[in-house]
C-alpha positions as semicolon CSV with decimal commas, in nm:
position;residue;x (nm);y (nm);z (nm)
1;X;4,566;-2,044;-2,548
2;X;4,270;-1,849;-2,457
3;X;4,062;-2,203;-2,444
4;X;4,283;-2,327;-2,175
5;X;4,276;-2,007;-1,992
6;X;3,885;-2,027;-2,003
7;X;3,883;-2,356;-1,872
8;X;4,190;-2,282;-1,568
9;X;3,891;-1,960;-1,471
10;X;3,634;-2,200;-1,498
11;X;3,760;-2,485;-1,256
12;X;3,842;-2,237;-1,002
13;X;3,563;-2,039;-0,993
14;X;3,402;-2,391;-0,984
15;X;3,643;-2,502;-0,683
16;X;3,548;-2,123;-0,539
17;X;3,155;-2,170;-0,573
18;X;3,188;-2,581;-0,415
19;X;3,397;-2,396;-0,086
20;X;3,157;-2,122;-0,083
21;X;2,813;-2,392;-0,076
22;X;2,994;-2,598;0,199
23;X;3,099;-2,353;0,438
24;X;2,684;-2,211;0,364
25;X;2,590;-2,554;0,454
26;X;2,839;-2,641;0,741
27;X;2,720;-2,287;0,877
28;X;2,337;-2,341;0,870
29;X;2,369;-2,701;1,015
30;X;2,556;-2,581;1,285
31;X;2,251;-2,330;1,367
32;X;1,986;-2,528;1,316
33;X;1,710;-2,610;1,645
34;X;1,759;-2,885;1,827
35;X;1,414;-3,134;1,826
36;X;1,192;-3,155;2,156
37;X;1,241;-3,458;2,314
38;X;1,103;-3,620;2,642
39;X;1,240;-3,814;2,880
40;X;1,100;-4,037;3,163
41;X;0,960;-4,356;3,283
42;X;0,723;-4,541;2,979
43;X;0,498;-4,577;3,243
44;X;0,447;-4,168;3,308
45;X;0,522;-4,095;2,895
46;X;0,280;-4,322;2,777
47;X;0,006;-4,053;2,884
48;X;0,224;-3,726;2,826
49;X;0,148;-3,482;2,587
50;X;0,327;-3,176;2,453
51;X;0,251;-2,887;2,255
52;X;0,463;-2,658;2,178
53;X;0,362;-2,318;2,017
54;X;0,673;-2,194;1,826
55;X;0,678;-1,774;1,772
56;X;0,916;-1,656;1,481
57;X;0,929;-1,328;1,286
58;X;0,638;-1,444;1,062
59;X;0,373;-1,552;1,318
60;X;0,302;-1,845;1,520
61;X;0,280;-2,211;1,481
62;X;0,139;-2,448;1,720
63;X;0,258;-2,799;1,720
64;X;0,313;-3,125;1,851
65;X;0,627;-3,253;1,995
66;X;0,500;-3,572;2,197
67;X;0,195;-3,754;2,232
68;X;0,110;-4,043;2,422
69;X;0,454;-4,207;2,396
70;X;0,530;-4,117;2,078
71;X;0,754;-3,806;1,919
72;X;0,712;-3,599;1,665
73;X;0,919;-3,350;1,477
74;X;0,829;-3,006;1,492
75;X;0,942;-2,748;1,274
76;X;1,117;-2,486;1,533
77;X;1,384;-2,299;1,287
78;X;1,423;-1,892;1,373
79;X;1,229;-1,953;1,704
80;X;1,251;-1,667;1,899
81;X;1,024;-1,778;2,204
82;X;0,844;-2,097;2,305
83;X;0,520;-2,182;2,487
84;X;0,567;-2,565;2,615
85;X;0,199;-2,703;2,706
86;X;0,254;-3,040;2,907
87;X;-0,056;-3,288;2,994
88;X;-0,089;-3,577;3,149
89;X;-0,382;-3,814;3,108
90;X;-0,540;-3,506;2,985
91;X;-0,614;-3,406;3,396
92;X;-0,289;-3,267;3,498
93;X;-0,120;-2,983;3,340
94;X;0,187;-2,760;3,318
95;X;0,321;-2,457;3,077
96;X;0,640;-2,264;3,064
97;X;0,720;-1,968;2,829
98;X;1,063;-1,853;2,742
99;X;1,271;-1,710;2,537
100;X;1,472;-1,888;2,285
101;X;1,882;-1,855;2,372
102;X;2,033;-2,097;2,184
103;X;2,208;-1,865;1,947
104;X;2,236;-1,598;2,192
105;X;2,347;-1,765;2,500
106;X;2,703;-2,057;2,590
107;X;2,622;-2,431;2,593
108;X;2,515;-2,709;2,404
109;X;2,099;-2,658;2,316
110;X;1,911;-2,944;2,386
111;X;1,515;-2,848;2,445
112;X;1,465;-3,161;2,703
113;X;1,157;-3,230;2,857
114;X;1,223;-3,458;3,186
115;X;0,896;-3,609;3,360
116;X;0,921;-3,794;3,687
117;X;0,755;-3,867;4,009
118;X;0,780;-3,709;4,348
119;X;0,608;-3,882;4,599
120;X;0,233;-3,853;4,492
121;X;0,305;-3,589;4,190
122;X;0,387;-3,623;3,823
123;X;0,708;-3,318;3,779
124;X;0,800;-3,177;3,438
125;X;1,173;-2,936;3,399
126;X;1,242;-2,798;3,051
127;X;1,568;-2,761;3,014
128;X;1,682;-2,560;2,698
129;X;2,040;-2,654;2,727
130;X;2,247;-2,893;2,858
131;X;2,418;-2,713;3,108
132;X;2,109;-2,637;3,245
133;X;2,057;-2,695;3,627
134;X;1,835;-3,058;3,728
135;X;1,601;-2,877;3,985
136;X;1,314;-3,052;4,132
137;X;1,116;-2,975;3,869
138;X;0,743;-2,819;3,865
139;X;0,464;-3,028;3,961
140;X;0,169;-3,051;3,748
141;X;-0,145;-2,914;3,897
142;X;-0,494;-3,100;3,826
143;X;-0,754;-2,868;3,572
144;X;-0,978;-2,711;3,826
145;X;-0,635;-2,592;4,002
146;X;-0,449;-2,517;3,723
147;X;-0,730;-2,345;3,515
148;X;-0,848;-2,167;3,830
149;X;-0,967;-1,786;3,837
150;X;-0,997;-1,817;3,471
151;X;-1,256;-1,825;3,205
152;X;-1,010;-1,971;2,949
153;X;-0,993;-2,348;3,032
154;X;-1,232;-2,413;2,692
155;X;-0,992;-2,238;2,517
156;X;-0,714;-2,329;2,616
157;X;-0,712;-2,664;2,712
158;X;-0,697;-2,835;2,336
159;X;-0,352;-2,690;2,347
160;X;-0,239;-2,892;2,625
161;X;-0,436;-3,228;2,508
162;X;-0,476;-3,243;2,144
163;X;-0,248;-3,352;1,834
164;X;-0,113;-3,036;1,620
165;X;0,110;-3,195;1,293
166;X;0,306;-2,955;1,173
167;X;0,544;-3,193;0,924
């Protein structure tokens, strides 16, 4: 008798546990960062490039999401803010900080990167969600604009044009 009452605790603190690990997992999955992805005419993406620095609790990470027409996964999990560094044939250049929302904030996240032409200009819009607003987007400046009344171009500039692997 107290065999079969062992094994009737056993299978339902084994059913109990199984419940308890999915609902863990089904929780976390729902949370989980979406992946930076661009969008936009091969003709423009083939020379884009995107850093993104990622700032969490434990420090910062600098990695990157798409270069020359290719993406890469970046590991954003527990992002509180991002730094988005956008280049284009290494000449034109764009950045945006903000604050990660996506736990915080209604809609679907989606961390989209749209490039497109106006006229004579290359644009970039992040949106973090998407119920964001399309706007006209910002329009990349050339270096010696962009970089202008600072000394930090040589510093700063490998984050806009150079490969970071992360994964």
């Amino acid at each position: 008798m107290k065999i079969e009452h062992t094994k009737s605790l056993f299978r339902r603190t084994r059913k109990i546990a199984c419940i308890f690990l999915l609902c863990f997992l089904t929780i976390n999955c729902t949370r989980k960062e979406p992946a930076f992805t661009v969008k936009g005419g091969e003709s423009i993406t083939k020379d884009i490039k995107v850093n993104v620095e990622v700032i969490t609790e434990n420090g910062t990470t600098l990695a990157t999401a798409f270069y020359n027409g290719k993406s890469y996964d970046i590991e954003n999990q527990n992002a509180l803010r991002y730094k988005i560094y956008v280049s284009y044939k290494n000449r034109f250049f764009y950045s945006i900080e903000a604050d990660n929302l996506h736990g915080k904030v209604k809609g679907e996240p989606i961390n989209e990167i749209v490039i497109a032409t106006k006229q004579d200009s290359v644009t970039v819009i992040y949106k973090p969600l998407k119920e964001s607003s399309n706007t006209d987007g910002k329009i990349m400046k050339p270096a010696n604009v962009f970089f202008a009344n600072t000394n930090q171009e040589n510093t700063e500039k490998p984050k806009f044009t150079s490969l970071y692997k992360n994964k």
